[in-house]
N, C-alpha and C positions, 0 to 999 in steps of 0.2 A: 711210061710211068714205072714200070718193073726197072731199069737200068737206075732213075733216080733211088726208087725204093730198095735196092740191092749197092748203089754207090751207099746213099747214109746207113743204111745198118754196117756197110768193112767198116766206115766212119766213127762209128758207133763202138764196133765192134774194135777198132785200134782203140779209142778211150780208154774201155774199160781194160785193154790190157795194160798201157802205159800207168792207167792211174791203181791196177794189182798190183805190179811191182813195187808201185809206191810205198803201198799199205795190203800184203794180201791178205789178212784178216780186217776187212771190213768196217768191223764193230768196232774198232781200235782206231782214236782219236792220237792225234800227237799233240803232244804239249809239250814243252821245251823240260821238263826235267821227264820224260815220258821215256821207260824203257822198253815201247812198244815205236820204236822208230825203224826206221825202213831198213830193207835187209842190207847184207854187208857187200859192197861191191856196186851196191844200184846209183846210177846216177841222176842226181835229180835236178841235171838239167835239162833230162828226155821229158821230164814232168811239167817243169816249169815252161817250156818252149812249147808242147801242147796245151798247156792253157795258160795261153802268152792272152793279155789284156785285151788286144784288137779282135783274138778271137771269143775270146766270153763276152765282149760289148755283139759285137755278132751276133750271136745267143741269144742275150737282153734282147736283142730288136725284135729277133722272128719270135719270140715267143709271145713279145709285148703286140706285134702284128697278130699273131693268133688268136690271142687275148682280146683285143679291139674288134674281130673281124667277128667273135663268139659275140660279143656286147650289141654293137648294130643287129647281127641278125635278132637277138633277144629283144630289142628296143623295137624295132621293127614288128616282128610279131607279134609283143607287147601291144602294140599298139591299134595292130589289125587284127586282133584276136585270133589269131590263124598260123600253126606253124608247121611245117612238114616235120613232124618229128623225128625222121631220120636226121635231118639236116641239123636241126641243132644239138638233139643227143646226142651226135655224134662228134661237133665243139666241144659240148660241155664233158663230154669221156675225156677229150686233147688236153684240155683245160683241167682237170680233175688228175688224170696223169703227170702233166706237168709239175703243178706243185705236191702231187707226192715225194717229186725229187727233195721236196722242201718240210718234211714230214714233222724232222726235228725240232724245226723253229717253234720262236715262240710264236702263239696265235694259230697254228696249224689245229682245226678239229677235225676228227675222225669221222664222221660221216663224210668229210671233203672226199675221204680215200674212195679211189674208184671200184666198183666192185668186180672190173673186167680184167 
């Protein structure tokens, strides 16, 4: 489990560099007349090729799989009044993190945020 846990954080850990370069402040949106666009020299096909379509549908799935695997056990324990609360706390933190990525959107409320 440590080899998978240590493969996806470099994983993780290339993202957030490729998508720095892109954008290293953050907080800065681009928009086509935006004079916060990406630094001079960066190429942004190193960007675009890290988050090439097949790999974000990717994404969608395992999340959507995580998402689904949180739902039955809740329906499940819903059900039988009974839940090991490590087991599902610990979905619903995955679940909770997850759409922090998603913080901005609309419909996002604030107690979603995890407090872990």
């Amino acid at each position: 489990m440590s080899d998978l846990a240590e493969w996806l954080r470099a994983q993780l850990d290339e993202d957030e560099r490729v998508a720095c370069e892109a954008a290293p402040d953050p907080s800065l949106r681009w928009t086509d007349d935006s004079a916060d666009a990406p630094p001079a020299g960066w190429n942004p096909l190193t960007h675009i090729a890290r988050w090439d379509p097949a790999r974000v549908l990717a994404e969608v799935d395992a999340k959507r799989r995580l998402l689904n695997v949180y739902l039955e056990a809740d329906n499940y324990y819903r059900d039988h009044r009974a839940a090991p609360a490590g087991e599902l706390h610990g979905l619903w933190t995955a679940i909770q993190l997850i759409a922090a990525a998603y913080a901005g959107h609309p419909g996002y409320r604030e107690e979603w945020r995890p407090t872990t």
